[in-house]
C-alpha positions as CSV (number, residue, x, y, z in Angstrom):
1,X,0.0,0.0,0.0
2,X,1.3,3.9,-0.7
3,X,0.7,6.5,0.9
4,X,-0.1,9.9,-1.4
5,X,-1.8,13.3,-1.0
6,X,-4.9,13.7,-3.1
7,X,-5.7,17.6,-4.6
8,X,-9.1,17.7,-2.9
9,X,-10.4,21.2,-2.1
10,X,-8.9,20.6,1.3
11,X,-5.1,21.3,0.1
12,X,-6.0,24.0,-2.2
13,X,-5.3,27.5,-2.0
14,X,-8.5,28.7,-2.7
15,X,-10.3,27.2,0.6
16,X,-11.4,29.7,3.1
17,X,-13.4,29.9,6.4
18,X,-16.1,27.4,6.3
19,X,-15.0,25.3,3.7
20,X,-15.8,28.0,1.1
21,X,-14.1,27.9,-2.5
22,X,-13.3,31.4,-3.1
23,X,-12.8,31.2,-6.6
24,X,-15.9,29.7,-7.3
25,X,-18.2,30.9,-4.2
26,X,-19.6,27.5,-3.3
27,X,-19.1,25.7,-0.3
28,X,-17.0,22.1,-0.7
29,X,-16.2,18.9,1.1
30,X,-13.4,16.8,1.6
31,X,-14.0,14.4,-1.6
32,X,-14.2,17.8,-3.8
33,X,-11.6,18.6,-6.4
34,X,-11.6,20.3,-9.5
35,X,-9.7,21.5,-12.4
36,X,-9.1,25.1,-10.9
37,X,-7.0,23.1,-8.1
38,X,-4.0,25.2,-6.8
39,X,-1.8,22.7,-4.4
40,X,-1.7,24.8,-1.1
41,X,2.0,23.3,-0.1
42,X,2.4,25.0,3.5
43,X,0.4,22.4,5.2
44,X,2.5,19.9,7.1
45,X,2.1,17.7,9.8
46,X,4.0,20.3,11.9
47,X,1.3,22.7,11.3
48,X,-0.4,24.2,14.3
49,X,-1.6,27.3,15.9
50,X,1.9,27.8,17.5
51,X,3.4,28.0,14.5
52,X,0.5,30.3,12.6
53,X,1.1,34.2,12.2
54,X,-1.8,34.8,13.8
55,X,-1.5,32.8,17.3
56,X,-1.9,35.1,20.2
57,X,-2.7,38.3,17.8
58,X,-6.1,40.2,17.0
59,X,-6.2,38.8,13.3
60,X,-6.3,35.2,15.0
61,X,-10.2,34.2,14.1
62,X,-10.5,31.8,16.6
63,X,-8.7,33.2,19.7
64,X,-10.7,31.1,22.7
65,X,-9.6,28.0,21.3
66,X,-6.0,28.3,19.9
67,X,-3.8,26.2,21.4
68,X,-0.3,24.0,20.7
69,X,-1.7,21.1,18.4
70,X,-4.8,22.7,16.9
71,X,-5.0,23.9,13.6
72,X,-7.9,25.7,11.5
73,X,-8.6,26.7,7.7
74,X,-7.3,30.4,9.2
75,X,-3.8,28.6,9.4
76,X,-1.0,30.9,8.2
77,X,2.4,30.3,8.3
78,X,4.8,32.0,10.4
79,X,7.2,34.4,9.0
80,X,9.5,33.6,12.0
């Protein structure tokens, strides 16, 4: 068995809050792809609020519940 990332709407650039497609203004689900896919590569398995631009600071959309481990469509990475 291999082991492969798929270009669902979930890696894409184009995904915003809610699971919104911003290009095309429709909301999506994980099994969505389609041929406007842009591969979002900053996603790892190291992503997480702590390492987000956004932890601790006003832009942060989801302040109550950021914390080490979590991670959210609002996931940015860190410039540090």
């Amino acid at each position: 068995m291999s082991i492969r990332t798929n270009n669902t709407c979930l890696n894409c650039e184009n995904l915003i809050n809610n699971l919104t497609c911003s290009k095309h203004n429709i909301e999506v689900d994980i099994f969505n792809v389609c041929d406007s896919h842009s591969f979002k590569e900053v996603f790892t398995k190291d992503s997480n609020c702590t390492n987000c631009i956004s932890f601790h600071m006003d832009s942060c959309g989801h302040p109550e519940s950021a914390s080490q481990g979590m991670l959210c469509f609002e996931w940015q990475p860190s410039l540090s």
